[in-house]
N, C-alpha and C positions, 0 to 999 in steps of 0.2 A: 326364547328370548324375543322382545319385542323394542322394536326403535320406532319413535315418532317425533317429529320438530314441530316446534311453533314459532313461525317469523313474527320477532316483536315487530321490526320496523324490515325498512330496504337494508340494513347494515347491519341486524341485531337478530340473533335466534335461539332459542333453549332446544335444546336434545335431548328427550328423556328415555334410558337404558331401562328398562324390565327384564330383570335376570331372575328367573324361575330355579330350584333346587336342583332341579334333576340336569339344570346347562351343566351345574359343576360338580355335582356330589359324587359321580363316580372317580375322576381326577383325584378328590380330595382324600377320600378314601383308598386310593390306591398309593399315595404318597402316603399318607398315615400307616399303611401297610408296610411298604420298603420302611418306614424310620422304627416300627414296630421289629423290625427285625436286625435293626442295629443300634437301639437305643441302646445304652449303657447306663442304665439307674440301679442304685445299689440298693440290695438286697432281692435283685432277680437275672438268675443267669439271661445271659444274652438271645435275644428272638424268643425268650418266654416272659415279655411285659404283658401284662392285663391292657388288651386296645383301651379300655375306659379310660387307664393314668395315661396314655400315650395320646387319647384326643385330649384330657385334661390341661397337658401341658405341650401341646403341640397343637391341635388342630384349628384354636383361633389365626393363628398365626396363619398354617397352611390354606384355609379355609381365604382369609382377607389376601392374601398374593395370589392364588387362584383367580379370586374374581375380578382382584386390578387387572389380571393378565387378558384373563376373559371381556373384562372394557375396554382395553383398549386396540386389541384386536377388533372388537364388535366396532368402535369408531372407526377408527382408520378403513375398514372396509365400508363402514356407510358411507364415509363422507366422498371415497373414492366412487362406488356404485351414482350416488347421488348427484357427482361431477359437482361437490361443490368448492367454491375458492375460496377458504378463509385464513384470513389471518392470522398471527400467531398462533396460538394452540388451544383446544378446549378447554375451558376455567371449571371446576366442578363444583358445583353448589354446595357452600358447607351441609351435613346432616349430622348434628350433635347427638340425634336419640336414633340414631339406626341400629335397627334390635337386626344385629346377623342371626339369630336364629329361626327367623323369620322362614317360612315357604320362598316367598318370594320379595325379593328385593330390588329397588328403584332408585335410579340414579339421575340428576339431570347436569348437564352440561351448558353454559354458556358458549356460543359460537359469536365472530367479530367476522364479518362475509365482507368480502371485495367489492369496493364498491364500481356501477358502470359508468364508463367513461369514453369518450371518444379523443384522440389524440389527432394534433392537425400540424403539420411542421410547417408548414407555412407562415410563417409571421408578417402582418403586415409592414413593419418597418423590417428592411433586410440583415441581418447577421453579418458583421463582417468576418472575414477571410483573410487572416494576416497571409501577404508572401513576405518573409523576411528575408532580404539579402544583404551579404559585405558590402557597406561603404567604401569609400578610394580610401581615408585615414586607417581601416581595419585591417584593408589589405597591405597597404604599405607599412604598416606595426609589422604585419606577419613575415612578410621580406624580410624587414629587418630583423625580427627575433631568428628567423631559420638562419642567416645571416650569424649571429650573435653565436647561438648553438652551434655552427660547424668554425666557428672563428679561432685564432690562436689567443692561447692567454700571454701576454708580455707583463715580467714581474715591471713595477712600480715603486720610486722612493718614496713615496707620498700621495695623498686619496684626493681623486680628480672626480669631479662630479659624474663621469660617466664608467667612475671603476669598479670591480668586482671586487669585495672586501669581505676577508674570511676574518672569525675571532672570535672572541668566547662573552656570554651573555653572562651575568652573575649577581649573586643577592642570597649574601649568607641567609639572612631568619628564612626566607621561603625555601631554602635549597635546589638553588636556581645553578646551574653550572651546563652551560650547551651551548657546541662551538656550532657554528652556522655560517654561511656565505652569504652574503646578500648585496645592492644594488639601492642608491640612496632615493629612486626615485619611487619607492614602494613607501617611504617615510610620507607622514601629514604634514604640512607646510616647511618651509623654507628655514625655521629656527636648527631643525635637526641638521639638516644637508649643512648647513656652516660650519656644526661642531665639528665636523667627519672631513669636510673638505681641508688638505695640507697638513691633518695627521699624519703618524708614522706609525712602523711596526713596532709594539712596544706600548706606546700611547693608549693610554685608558680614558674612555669616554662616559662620562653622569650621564643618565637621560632617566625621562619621567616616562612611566608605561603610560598612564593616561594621557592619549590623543595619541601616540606616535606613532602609528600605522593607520593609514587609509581603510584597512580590512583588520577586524579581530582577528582572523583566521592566521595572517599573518605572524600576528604576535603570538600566537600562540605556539607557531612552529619556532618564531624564534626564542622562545622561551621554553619549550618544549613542556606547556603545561595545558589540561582535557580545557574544558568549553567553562566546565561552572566554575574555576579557578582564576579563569580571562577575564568574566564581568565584573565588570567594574573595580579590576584590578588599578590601582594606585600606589607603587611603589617607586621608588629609583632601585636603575641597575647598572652597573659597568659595564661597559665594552673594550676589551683588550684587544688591542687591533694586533694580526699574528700574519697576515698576509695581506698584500695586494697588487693587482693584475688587471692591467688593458685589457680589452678582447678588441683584435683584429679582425672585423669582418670580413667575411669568406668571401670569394671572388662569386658573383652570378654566371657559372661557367656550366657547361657542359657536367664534367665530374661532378658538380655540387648536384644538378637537375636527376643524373642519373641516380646517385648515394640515395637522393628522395624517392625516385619513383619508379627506377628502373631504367636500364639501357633504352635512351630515345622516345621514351614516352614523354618527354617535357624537352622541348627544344630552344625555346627563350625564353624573354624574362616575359614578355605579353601573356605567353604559353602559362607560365607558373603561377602569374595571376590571375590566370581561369581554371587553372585549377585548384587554388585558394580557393576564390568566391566557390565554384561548385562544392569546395567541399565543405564548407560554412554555411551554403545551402540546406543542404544535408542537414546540419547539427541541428538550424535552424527550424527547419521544418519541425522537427516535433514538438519544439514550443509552442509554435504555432498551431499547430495540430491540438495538443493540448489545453489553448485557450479557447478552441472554437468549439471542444468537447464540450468546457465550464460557461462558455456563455450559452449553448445552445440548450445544456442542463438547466440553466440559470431559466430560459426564456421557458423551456418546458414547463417547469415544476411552477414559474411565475401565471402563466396563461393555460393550463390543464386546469379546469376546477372540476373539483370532485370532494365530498363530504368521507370524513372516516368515523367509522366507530371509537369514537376518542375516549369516551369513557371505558370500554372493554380493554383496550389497545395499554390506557391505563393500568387498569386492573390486572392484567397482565404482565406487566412489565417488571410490576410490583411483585407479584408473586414466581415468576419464572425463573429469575436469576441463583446463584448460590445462596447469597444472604438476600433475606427479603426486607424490601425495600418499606420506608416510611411512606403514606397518601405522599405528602410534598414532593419526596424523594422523586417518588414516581410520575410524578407530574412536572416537575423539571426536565425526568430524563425524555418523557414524549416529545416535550417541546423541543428539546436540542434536537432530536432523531426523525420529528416530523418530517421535514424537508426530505431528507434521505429517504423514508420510505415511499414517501408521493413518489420520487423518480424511481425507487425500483419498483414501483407498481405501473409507472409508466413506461419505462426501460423492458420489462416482462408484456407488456403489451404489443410493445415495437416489433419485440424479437417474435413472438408470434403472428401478429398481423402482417410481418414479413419475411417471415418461414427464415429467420435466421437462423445458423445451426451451426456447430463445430461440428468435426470429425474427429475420428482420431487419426485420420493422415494429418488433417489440420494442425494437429496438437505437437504430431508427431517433427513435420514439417518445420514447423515454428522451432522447439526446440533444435532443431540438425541446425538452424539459420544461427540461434540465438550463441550456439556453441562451434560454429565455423567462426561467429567475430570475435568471439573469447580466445580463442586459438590464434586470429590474426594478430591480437594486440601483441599475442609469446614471438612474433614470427615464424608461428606455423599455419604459410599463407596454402598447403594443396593439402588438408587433409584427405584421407580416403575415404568412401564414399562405405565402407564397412565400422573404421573408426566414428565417425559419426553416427552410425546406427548403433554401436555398441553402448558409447559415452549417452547418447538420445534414450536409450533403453534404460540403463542407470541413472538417471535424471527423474523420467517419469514412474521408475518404481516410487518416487517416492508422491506419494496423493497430496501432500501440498502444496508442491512443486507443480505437479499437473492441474490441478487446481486452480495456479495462481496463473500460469500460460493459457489455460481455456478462458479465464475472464478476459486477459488481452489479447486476445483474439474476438474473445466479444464484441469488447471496450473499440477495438478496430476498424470489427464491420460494424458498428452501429456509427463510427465516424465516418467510415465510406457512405455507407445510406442518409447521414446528413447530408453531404457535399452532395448527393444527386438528388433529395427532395428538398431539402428546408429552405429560405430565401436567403441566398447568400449575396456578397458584394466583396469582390475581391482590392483588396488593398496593399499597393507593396510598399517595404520601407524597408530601412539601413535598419540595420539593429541596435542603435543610440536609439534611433528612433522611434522603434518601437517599445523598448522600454521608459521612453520618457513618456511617449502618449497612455499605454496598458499600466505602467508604476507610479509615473510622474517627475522620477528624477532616474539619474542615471546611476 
């Protein structure tokens, strides 16, 4: 067997395979052998076929899987020997007249090679750095909701704009029927809160689904119907109003502080509102953290230039998949997936040029964390330190699972290694804030 390349360009190369008879003829003859002895064609007892009908009807067959297996073996080891980088997968050059009975046989391949590039994280204009923290209105929502939550309910003759109202949603043709509790100030403007204000138990309310909830999400719970059911739903439904109830907020007391956090870990009301904002810190942060991944990608993949083998990349993409794709087809889909590949060709460079690496303590670690807070949410705040290794073990048996933990872990340290080289500018703001200026409304 012989292998040789020729570099068309910096990005572009053919590989051509010379496979000589004797790489596979004993193989093939030896397979022809075993099927010779368990052929079953009628009119000759078993392991006594004539090899002649046995290569007749078998040995093209055996003969072309042999020496696909034998190419791509022979590749994969070149391309590793030759330490080369290429892109998607070798393309093989159609050959309509290849006589396999030939001595020797000749293959060539298309290769799509990585193109060089240097990455610089330093941008001249600086990246910012959201800190996101609770506002004073965020915090004092949350008082009052924890407030709200541990409050008494006092039943009600009639609905006051700040009552809890249980009752049943409904609309024969859609077969709508779903009791819910709700709170008038999750309604869109002012029309609805009137219908509802000075109702009774008993009292059926019209309302028009289009507009009447600030969030779809909502309506949906209160209708209890999936997402593509919601858009741009336009009906009327009734509301049978079947309860209603004050909520007395809770005293800001010792007992309330402790029910939250534990004996004496929150001492006043100052105390709980540092521990609010810190814990809305927290949530905050990975937004945060999240947008300076996408800008810092955004600025990467904007100012890295580097040329790709776009027509291979094509030609590939077209042929690689299950069904194969139309010229157009495939030339759409590069375009959509360009972007993505520039950064994981730059993202593989990083992690190289900066010896990034998981473990499998790493992996392992991550998971024991990821399933101590899964646990916390049940209230099972002290697992053991065996339960976690066992639950951790059963997690990672499964490969997609582990898979999907070593990229964020990746996805991690490659955000740590931003924050200590790329040019950052740190910026704090309330979280109204930040989403007005990063969405633009709130």
């Amino acid at each position: 067997m012989n292998i040789t390349r020729e570099n068309i360009d910096a990005l572009n190369a053919v590989v051509k395979v010379d496979i000589a008879k004797d790489d596979y003829n004993d193989k093939v003859e030896k397979i022809l052998l075993d099927y010779r002895k368990t052929a079953n064609i009628p009119g000759f007892r078993k392991g006594h076929v004539p090899m002649g009908m046995v290569k007749k009807q078998y040995g093209k067959a055996v003969l072309v899987d042999e020496v696909n297996k034998l190419l791509q073996e022979a590749l994969n080891k070149y391309l590793t020997e030759e330490k080369l980088d290429v892109l998607g997968h070798p393309i093989p050059k159609p050959q309509d007249d290849l006589d396999w009975d030939s001595e020797k046989l000749s293959f060539e391949f298309e290769l799509g090679l990585s193109p060089e590039f240097n990455v610089d994280l330093k941008s001249k204009k600086a990246i910012t750095s959201y800190n996101i923290v609770a506002g004073e209105a965020m915090i004092k929502e949350q008082v009052t909701n924890i407030q709200k939550q541990y409050g008494k309910l006092t039943p009600q003759t009639e609905i006051a704009k700040d009552s809890e109202i249980t009752g049943v949603f409904q609309n024969e043709e859609k077969e709508i029927e779903n009791t819910v509790t709700l709170t008038l100030d999750k309604f869109k403007g002012k029309a609805t809160e009137k219908k509802f204000v000075g109702a009774k138990v008993g009292d059926v309310i019209t309302l028009k689904t289009k507009g009447l909830y600030n969030d779809d999400h909502e309506l949906m719970h209160a209708l209890k119907l999936d997402h593509d059911a919601i858009h741009g739903l336009d009906i009327e439904v009734t509301f049978t109003v079947t309860e209603i109830n004050g909520r007395e907020l809770a005293d800001l007391d010792q007992e309330l502080f402790d029910k939250l956090f534990g004996k004496d870990a929150v001492k006043s009301v100052s105390e709980l509102k540092d521990k609010i904002k810190e814990d809305a810190a927290k949530q905050f942060k990975q937004q945060a953290d999240q947008k300076l991944l996408n800008d810092v990608t955004e600025y990467l993949v904007e100012n890295t230039k580097f040329d790709l083998p776009a027509a291979f990349l094509t030609k590939w993409m077209q042929t690689s998949g299950e069904n194969q794709l139309s010229e157009d087809e495939a030339k759409d889909e590069y375009e959509k997936s360009e972007k993505s590949l520039r950064y994981q060709l730059i993202e593989g460079k990083l992690i190289t040029e900066n010896n990034v690496k998981v473990t499998m303590d790493d992996i392992k670690d991550h998971a024991k964390q990821m399933i101590k807070a899964q646990m916390a949410q049940f209230g099972q705040m002290n697992p053991t330190d065996k339960e976690l290794e066992d639950i951790a073990a059963r997690v990672l048996s499964n490969q997609d699972e582990a898979r999907r933990i070593s990229e964020q872990i990746i996805s991690q340290k490659l955000l740590d290694l931003y924050k200590e080289k790329a040019n950052l500018k740190t910026k704090e703001l309330t979280y109204e804030e930040f989403v007005k200026e990063v969405y633009g409304d709130k």
